[in-house]
VOPAGU-2260 file (C-alpha; in pm, 1 decimal, decimal comma):
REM VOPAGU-2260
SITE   aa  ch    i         X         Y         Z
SITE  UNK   A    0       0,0       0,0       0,0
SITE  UNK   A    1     297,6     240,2      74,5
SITE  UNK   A    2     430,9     224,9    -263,3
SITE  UNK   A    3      90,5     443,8    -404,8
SITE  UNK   A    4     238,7     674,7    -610,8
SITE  UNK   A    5      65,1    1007,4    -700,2
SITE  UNK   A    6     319,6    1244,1    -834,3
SITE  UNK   A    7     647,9    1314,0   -1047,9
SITE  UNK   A    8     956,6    1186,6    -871,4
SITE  UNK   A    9    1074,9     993,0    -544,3
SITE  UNK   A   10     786,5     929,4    -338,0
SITE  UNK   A   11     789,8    1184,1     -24,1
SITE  UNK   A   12     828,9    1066,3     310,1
SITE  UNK   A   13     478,2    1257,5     397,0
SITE  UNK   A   14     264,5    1097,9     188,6
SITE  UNK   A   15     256,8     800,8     357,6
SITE  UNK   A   16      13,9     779,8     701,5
SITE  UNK   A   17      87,1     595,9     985,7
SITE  UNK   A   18       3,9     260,8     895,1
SITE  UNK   A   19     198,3     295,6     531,1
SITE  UNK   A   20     501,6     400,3     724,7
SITE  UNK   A   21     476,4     100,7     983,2
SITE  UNK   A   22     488,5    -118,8     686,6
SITE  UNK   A   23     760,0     106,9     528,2
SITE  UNK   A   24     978,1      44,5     838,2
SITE  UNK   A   25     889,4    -320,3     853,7
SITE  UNK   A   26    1011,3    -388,7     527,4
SITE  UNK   A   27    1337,6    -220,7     575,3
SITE  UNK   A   28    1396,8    -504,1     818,4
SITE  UNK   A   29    1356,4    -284,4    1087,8
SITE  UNK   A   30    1139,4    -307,0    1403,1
SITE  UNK   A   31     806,5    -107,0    1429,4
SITE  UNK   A   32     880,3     139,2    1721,8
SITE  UNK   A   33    1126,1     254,7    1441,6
SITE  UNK   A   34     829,9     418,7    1252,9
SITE  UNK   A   35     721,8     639,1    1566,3
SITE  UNK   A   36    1064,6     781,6    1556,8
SITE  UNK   A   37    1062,2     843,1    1237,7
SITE  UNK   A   38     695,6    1020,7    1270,2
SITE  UNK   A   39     807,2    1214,1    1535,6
SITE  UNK   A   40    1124,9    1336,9    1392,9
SITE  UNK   A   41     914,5    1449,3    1069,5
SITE  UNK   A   42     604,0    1601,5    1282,0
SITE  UNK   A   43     721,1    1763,1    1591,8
SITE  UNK   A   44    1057,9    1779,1    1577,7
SITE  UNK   A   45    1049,2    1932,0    1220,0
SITE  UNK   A   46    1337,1    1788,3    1083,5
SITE  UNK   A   47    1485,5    1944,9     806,9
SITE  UNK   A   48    1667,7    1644,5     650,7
SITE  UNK   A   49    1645,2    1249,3     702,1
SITE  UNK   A   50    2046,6    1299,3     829,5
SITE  UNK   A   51    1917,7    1497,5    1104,4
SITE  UNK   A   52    1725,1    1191,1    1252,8
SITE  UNK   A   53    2026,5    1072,6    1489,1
SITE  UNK   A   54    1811,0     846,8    1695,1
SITE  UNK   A   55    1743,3     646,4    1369,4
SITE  UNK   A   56    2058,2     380,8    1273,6
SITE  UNK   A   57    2252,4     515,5     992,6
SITE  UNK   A   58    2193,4     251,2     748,8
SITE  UNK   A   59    1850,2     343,8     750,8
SITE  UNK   A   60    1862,6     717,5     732,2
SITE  UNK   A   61    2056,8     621,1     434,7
SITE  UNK   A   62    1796,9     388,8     248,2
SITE  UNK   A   63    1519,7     676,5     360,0
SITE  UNK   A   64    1730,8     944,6     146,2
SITE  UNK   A   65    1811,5     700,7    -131,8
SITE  UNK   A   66    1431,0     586,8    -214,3
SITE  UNK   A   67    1259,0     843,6     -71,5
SITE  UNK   A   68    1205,2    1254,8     -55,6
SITE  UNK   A   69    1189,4    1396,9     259,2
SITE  UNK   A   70     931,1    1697,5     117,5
SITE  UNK   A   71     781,9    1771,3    -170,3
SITE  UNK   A   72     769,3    2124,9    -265,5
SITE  UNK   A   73    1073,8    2413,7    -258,6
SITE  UNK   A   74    1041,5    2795,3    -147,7
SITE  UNK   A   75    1133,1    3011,6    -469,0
SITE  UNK   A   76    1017,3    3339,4    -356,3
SITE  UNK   A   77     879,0    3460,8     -13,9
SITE  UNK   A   78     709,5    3858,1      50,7
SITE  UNK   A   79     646,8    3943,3     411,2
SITE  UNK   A   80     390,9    4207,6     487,3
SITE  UNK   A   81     436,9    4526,8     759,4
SITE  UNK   A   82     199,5    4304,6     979,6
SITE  UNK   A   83     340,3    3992,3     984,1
SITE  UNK   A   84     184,2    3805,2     652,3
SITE  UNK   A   85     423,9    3593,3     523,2
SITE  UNK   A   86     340,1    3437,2     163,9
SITE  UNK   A   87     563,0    3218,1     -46,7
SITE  UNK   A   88     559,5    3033,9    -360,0
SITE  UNK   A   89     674,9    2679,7    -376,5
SITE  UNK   A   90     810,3    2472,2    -698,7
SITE  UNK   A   91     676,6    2114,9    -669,2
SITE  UNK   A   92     856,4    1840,4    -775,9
SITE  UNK   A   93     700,6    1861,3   -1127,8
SITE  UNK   A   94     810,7    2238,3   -1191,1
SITE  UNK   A   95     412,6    2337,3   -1108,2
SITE  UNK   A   96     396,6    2619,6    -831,0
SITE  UNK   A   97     173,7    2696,0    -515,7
SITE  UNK   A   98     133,7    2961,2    -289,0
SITE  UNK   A   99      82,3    2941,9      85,6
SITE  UNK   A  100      34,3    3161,0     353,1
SITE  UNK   A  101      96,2    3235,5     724,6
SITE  UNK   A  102     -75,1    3509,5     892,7
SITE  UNK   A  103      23,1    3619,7    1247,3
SITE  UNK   A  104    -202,2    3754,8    1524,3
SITE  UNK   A  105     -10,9    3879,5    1808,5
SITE  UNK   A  106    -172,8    3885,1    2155,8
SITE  UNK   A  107     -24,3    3902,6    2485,1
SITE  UNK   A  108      56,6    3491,7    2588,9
SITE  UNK   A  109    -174,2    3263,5    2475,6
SITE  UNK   A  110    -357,0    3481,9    2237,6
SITE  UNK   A  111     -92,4    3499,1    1951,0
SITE  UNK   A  112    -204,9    3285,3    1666,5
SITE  UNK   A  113      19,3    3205,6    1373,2
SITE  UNK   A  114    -271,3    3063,6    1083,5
SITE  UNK   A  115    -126,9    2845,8     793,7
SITE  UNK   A  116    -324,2    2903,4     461,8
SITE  UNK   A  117    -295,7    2575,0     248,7
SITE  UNK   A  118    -355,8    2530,2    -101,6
SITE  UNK   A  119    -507,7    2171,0    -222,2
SITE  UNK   A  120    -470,9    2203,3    -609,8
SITE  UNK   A  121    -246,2    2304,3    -875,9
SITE  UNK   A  122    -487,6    2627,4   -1017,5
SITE  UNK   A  123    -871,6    2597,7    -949,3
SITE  UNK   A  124   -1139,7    2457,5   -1167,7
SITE  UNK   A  125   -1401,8    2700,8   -1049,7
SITE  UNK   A  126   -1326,7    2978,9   -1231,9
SITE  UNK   A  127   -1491,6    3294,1   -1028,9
SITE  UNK   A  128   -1350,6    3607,4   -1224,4
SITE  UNK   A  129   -1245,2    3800,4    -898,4
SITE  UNK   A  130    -994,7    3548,2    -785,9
SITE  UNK   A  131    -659,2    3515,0    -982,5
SITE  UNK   A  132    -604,7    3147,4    -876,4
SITE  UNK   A  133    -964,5    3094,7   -1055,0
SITE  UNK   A  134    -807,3    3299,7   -1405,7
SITE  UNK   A  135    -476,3    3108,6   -1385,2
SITE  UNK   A  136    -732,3    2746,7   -1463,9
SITE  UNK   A  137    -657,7    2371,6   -1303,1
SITE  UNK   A  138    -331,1    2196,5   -1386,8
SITE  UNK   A  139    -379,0    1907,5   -1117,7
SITE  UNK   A  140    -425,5    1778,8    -777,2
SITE  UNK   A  141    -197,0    1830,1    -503,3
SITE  UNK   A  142     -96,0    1449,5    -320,4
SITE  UNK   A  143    -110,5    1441,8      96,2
SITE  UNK   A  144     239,7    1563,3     161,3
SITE  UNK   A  145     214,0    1801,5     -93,3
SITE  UNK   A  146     -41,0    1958,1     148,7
SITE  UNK   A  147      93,5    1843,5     446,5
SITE  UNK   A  148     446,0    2003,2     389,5
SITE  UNK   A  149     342,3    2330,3     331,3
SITE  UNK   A  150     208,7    2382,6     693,4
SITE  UNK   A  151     511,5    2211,7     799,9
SITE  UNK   A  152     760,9    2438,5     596,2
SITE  UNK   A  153     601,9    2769,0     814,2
SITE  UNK   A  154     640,6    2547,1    1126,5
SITE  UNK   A  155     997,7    2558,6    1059,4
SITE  UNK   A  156     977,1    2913,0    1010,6
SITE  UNK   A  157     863,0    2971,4    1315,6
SITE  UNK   A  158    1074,7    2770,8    1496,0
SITE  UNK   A  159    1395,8    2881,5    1341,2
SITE  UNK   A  160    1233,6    3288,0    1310,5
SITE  UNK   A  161    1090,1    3318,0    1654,6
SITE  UNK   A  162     787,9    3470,7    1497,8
SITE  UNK   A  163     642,9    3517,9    1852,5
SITE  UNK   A  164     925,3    3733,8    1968,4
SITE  UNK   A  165    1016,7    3534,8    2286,7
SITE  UNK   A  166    1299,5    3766,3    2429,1
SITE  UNK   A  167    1639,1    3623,3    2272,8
SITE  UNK   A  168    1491,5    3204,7    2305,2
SITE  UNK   A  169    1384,0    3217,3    2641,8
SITE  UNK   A  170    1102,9    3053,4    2544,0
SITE  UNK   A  171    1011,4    2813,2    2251,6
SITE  UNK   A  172     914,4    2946,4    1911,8
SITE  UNK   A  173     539,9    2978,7    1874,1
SITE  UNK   A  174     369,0    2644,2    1686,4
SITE  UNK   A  175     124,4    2705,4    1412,5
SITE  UNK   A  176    -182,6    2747,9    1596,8
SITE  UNK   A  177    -460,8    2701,7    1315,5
SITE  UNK   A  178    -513,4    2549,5     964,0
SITE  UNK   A  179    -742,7    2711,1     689,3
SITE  UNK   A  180    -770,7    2528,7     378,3
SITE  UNK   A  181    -858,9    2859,0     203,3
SITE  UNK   A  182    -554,1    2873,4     -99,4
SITE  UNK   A  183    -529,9    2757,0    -424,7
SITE  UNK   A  184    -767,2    2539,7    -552,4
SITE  UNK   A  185   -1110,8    2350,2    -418,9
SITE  UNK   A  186   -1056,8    2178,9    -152,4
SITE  UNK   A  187   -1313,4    1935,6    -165,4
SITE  UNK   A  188   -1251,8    1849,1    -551,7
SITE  UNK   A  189    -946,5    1687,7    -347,7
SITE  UNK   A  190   -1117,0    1499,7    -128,2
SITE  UNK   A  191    -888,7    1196,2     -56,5
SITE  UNK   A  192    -580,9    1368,4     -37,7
SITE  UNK   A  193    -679,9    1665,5     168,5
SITE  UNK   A  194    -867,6    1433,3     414,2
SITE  UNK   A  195    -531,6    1199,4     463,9
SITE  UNK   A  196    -386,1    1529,4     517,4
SITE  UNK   A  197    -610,6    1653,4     784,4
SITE  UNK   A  198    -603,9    1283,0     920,6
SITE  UNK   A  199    -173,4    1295,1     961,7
SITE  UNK   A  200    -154,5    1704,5    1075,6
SITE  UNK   A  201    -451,9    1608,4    1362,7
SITE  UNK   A  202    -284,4    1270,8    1457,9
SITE  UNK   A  203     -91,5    1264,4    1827,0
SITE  UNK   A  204     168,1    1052,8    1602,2
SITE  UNK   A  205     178,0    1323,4    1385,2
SITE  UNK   A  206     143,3    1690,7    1376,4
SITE  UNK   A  207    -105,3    1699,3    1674,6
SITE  UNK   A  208    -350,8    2004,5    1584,8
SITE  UNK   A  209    -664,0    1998,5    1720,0
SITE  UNK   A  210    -932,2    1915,6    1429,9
SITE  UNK   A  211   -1093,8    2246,2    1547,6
SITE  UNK   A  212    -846,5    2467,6    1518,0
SITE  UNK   A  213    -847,2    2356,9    1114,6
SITE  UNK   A  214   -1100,2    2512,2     871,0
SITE  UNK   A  215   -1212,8    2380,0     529,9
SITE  UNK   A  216   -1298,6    2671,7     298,8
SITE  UNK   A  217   -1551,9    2544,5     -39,1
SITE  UNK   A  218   -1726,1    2710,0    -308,1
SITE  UNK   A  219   -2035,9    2523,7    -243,2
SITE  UNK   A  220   -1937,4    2095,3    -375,2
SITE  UNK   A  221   -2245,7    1967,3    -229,2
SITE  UNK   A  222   -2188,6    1595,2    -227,0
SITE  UNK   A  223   -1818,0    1669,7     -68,2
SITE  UNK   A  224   -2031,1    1854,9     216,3
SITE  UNK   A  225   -2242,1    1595,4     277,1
SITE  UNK   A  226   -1930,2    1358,9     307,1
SITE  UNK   A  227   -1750,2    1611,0     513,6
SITE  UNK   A  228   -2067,2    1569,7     723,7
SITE  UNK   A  229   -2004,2    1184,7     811,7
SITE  UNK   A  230   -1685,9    1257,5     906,3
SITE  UNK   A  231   -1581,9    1194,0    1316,4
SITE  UNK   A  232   -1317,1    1470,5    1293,8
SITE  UNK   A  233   -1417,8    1779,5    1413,8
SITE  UNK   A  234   -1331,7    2050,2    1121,4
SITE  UNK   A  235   -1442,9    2326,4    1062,9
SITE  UNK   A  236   -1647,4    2410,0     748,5
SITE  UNK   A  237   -1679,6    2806,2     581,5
SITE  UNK   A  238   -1884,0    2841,0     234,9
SITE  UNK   A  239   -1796,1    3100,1     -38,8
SITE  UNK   A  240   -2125,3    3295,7     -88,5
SITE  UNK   A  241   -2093,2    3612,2    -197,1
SITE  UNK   A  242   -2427,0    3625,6    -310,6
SITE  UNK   A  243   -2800,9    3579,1    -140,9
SITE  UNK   A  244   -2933,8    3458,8    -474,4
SITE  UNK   A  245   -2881,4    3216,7    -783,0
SITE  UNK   A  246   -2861,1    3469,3   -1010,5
SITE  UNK   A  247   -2562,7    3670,9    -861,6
SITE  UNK   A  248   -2383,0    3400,1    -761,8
SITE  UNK   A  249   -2366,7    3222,5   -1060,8
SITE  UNK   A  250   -2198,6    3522,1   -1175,7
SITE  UNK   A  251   -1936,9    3530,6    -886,5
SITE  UNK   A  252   -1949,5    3178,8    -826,9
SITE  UNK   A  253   -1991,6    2965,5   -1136,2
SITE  UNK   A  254   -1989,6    2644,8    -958,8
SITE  UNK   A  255   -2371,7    2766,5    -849,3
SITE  UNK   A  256   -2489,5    2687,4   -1188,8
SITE  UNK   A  257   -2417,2    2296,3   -1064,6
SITE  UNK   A  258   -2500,9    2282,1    -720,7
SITE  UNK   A  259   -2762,2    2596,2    -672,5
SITE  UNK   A  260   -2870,6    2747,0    -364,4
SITE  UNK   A  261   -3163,1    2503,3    -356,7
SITE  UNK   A  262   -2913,6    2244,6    -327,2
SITE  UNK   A  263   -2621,8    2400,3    -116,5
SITE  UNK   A  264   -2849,2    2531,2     188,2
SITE  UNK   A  265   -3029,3    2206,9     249,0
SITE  UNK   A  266   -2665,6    2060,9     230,7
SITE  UNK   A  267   -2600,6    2316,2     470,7
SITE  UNK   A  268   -2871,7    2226,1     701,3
SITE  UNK   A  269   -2831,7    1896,7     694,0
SITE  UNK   A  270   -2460,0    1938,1     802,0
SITE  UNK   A  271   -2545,2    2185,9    1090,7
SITE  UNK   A  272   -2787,7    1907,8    1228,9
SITE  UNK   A  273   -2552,0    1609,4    1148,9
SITE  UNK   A  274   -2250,3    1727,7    1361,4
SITE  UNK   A  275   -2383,9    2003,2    1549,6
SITE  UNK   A  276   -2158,8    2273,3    1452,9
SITE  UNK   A  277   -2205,5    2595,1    1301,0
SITE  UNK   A  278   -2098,5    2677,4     929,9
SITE  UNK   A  279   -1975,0    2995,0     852,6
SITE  UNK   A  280   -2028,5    3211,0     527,9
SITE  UNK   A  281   -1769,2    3364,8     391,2
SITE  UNK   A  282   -1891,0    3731,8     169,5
SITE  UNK   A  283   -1696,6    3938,7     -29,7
SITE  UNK   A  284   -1803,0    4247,6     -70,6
SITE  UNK   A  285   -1780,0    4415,7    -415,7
SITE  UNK   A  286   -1846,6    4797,8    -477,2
SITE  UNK   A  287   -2190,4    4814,8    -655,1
SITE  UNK   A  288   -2231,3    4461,7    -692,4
SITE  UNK   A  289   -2350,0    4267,9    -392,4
SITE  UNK   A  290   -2325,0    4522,4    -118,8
SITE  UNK   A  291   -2650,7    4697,4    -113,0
SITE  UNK   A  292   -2916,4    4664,7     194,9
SITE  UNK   A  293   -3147,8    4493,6     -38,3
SITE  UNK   A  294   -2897,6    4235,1    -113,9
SITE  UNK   A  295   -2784,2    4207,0     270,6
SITE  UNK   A  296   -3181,6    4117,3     351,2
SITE  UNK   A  297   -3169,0    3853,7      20,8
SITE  UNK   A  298   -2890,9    3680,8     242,7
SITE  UNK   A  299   -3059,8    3702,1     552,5
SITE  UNK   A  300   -3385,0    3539,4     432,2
SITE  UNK   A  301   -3148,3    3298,0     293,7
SITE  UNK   A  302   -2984,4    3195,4     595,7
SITE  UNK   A  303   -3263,3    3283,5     805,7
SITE  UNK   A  304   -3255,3    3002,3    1122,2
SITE  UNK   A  305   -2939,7    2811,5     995,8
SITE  UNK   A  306   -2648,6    2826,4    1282,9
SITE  UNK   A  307   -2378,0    2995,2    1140,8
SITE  UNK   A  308   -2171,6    3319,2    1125,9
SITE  UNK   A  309   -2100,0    3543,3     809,2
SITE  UNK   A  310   -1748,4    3675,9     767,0
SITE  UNK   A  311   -1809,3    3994,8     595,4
SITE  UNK   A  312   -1475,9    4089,8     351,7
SITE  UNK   A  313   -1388,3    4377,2     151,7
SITE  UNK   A  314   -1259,6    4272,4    -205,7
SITE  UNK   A  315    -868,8    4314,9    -248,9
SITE  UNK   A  316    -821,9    4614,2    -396,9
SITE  UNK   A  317    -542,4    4398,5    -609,6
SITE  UNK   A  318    -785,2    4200,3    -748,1
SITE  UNK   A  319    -957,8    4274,8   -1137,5
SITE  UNK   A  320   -1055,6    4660,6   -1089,0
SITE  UNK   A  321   -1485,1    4566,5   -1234,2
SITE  UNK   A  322   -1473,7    4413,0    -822,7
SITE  UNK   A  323   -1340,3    4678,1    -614,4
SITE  UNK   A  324   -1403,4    4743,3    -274,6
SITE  UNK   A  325   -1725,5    4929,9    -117,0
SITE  UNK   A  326   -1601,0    5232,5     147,3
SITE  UNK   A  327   -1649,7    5147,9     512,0
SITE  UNK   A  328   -2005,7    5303,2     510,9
SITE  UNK   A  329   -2126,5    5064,9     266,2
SITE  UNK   A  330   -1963,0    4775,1     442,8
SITE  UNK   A  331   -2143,1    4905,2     776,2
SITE  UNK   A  332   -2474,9    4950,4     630,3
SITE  UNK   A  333   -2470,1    4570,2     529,0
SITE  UNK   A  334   -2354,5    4481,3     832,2
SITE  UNK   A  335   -2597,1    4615,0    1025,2
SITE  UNK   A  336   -2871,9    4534,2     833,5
SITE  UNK   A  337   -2808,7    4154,2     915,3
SITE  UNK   A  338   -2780,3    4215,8    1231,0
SITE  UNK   A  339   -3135,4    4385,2    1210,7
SITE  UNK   A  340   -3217,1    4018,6    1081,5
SITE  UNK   A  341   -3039,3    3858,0    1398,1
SITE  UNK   A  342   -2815,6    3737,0    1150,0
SITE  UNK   A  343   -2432,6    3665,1    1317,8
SITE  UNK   A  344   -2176,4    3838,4    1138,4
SITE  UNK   A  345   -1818,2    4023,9    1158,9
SITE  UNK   A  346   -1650,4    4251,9     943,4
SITE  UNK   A  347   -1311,7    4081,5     898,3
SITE  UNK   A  348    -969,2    4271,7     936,5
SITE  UNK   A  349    -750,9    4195,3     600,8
SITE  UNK   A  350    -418,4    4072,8     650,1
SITE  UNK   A  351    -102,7    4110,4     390,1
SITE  UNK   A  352    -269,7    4383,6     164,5
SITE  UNK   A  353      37,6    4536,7     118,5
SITE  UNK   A  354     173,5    4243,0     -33,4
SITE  UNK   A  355    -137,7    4134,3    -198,3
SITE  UNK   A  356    -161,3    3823,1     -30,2
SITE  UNK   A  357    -518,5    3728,8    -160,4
SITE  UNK   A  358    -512,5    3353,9    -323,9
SITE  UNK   A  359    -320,4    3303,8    -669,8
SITE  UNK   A  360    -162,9    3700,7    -657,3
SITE  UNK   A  361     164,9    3627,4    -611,9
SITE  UNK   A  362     171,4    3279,2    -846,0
SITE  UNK   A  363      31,2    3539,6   -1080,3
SITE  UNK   A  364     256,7    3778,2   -1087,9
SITE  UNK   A  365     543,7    3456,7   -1105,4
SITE  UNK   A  366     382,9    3315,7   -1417,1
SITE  UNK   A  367     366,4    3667,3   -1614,1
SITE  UNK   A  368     694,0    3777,9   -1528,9
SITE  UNK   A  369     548,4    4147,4   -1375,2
SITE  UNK   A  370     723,9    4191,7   -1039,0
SITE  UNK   A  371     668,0    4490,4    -849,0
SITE  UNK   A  372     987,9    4635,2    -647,8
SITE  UNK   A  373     769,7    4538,7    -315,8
SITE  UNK   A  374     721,2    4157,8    -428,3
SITE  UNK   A  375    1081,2    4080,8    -506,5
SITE  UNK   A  376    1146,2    3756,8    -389,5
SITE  UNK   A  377    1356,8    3728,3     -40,0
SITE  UNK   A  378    1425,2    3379,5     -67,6
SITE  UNK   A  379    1535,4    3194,7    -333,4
SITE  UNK   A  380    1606,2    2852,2    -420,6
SITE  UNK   A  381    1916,1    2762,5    -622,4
């Protein structure tokens, strides 16, 4: 079963889950307590080579680096933002590049957050004209370690940056905190890979996040909510709305057109009741397209006695200039006209605008060849 294969070159060491890497040990001739070593060295201990695995014999470090890779995708260019965004673009074994994302929220002690956005495809098939991952079209899938190593790439960050500013290493480096499947591509046209993912980065053998402290972000795949649904895992689940009826959002969100708003609420509902949580919407809010009061009522009916929250969000100002913005009084007015509907909502704070970290912006500007002077690239590989 270990020797699945699912993309260009060696197979990666993080693509296999726990019980592929017991048999991966096994049939290296070595004994099985070997594989939790190896897990642990890869997971929490974040190491950056199979070399650095001293507690492992030699002989087998050495087989590891001679049939295996120990991750799957390579930093080419990095931007940090004035509030702590950091965004980078990663080559994949294949020569295909993804973005990811880590976004800091500082607190005082346990309130600092540092949130890993993770892309789940190569491009996206959806299409939806504001995003620029949507315009750049679908190339492929991305495999388990493909995901899982970009969340593990920032944990290394942080443990080697000291993101958290502990006072000269007085204290350790903050962890990643939280998980938001929110990047490139759908993450639920990527079901099998992205769950194996979640299954390995929630696992006490392996990255140990709490299931609720990761969030799955979709467009609206109705039969991948209703499997999300039967899940035990406790994930979180956020819908890309944008619109309060079938006729706008199959404008901003073409994958209405399949799976309409007569499909994707009862999906919704049945979801809320299945596993008792709440969903939440996500809304962008485009100047003179979907930010009027009557249009914040249309949602409101819409949603009218489901349990969830709305996450109200300006458009990028980055993004195509025919969805810009609304000023703050706009974005107030809808506000509080769901909340005149008892309708739970929150204007959300942008991170990274100044290096327009919104999804596909930076792979953009990569694949055209248009860098600014504030997105040259800080790190690059050789």
């Amino acid at each position: 079963m270990w020797k699945r294969k699912v993309r260009p070159g060696p197979i990666c060491i993080t693509d296999l889950n726990v019980n592929q890497l017991r048999e991966l040990v096994q049939s290296m001739g070595e004994p099985a307590f070997r594989a939790n070593q190896l897990l642990n060295w890869i997971y929490r201990r974040l190491a950056a080579c199979f070399d650095d695995m001293t507690n492992l014999p030699q002989g087998l470090r050495k087989k590891l680096a001679r049939e295996f890779a120990h991750h799957s995708l390579t930093p080419c260019q990095e931007v940090a933002g004035n509030d702590g965004t950091i965004k980078t673009l990663f080559n994949l074994a294949d020569s295909l590049t993804i973005e990811s994302t880590l976004m800091s929220f500082y607190g005082s002690g346990e309130k600092t957050r540092h949130t890993v956005c993770v892309s789940t495809q190569v491009g996206c098939a959806m299409g939806c004209p504001f995003c620029a991952t949507g315009q750049q079209g679908f190339q492929r899938n991305l495999s388990p370690g493909e995901i899982i190593d970009q969340v593990l790439y920032f944990a290394r960050l942080l443990q080697d940056r000291h993101l958290d500013g502990n006072n000269g290493g007085n204290r350790p480096p903050a962890p990643v905190t939280n998980i938001v499947f929110m990047g490139m591509g759908e993450p639920l046209a990527n079901y099998d890979s992205l769950w194996q993912a979640i299954e390995m980065l929630n696992s006490p053998l392996g990255f140990g996040l709490g299931a609720r402290n990761m969030v799955i972000s979709t467009a609206g795949i109705v039969p991948g909510i209703k499997r999300l649904s039967r899940e035990t895992l406790q994930v979180g689940l956020a819908i890309s709305l944008h619109a309060g009826d079938n006729a706008l959002r199959n404008r901003l969100v073409p994958a209405n057109r399949k799976y309409p708003l007569e499909q994707l609420i009862p999906a919704c509902r049945e979801y809320i009741e299945t596993t008792g949580r709440r969903i939440t919407f996500e809304y962008i809010l485009f100047a003179g397209i979907n930010d009027s009061r009557e249009q914040a009522r249309s949602l409101a009916v819409l949603l009218r006695g489901l349990n969830c929250h709305v996450n109200l969000i300006r458009a990028n100002r980055a993004a195509d200039p025919a969805f810009s913005p609304p000023d703050e009084q706009a974005v107030l007015a809808f506000e509080n006209e769901l909340k005149r509907f008892h309708i739970a909502c929150t204007v959300r704070q942008p991170k990274g605008l100044d290096v327009n970290a919104g999804c596909g912006q930076l792979r953009s500007r990569y694949l055209t060849g248009c860098h600014t002077r504030k997105t040259e690239p800080i790190l690059q590989s050789e």
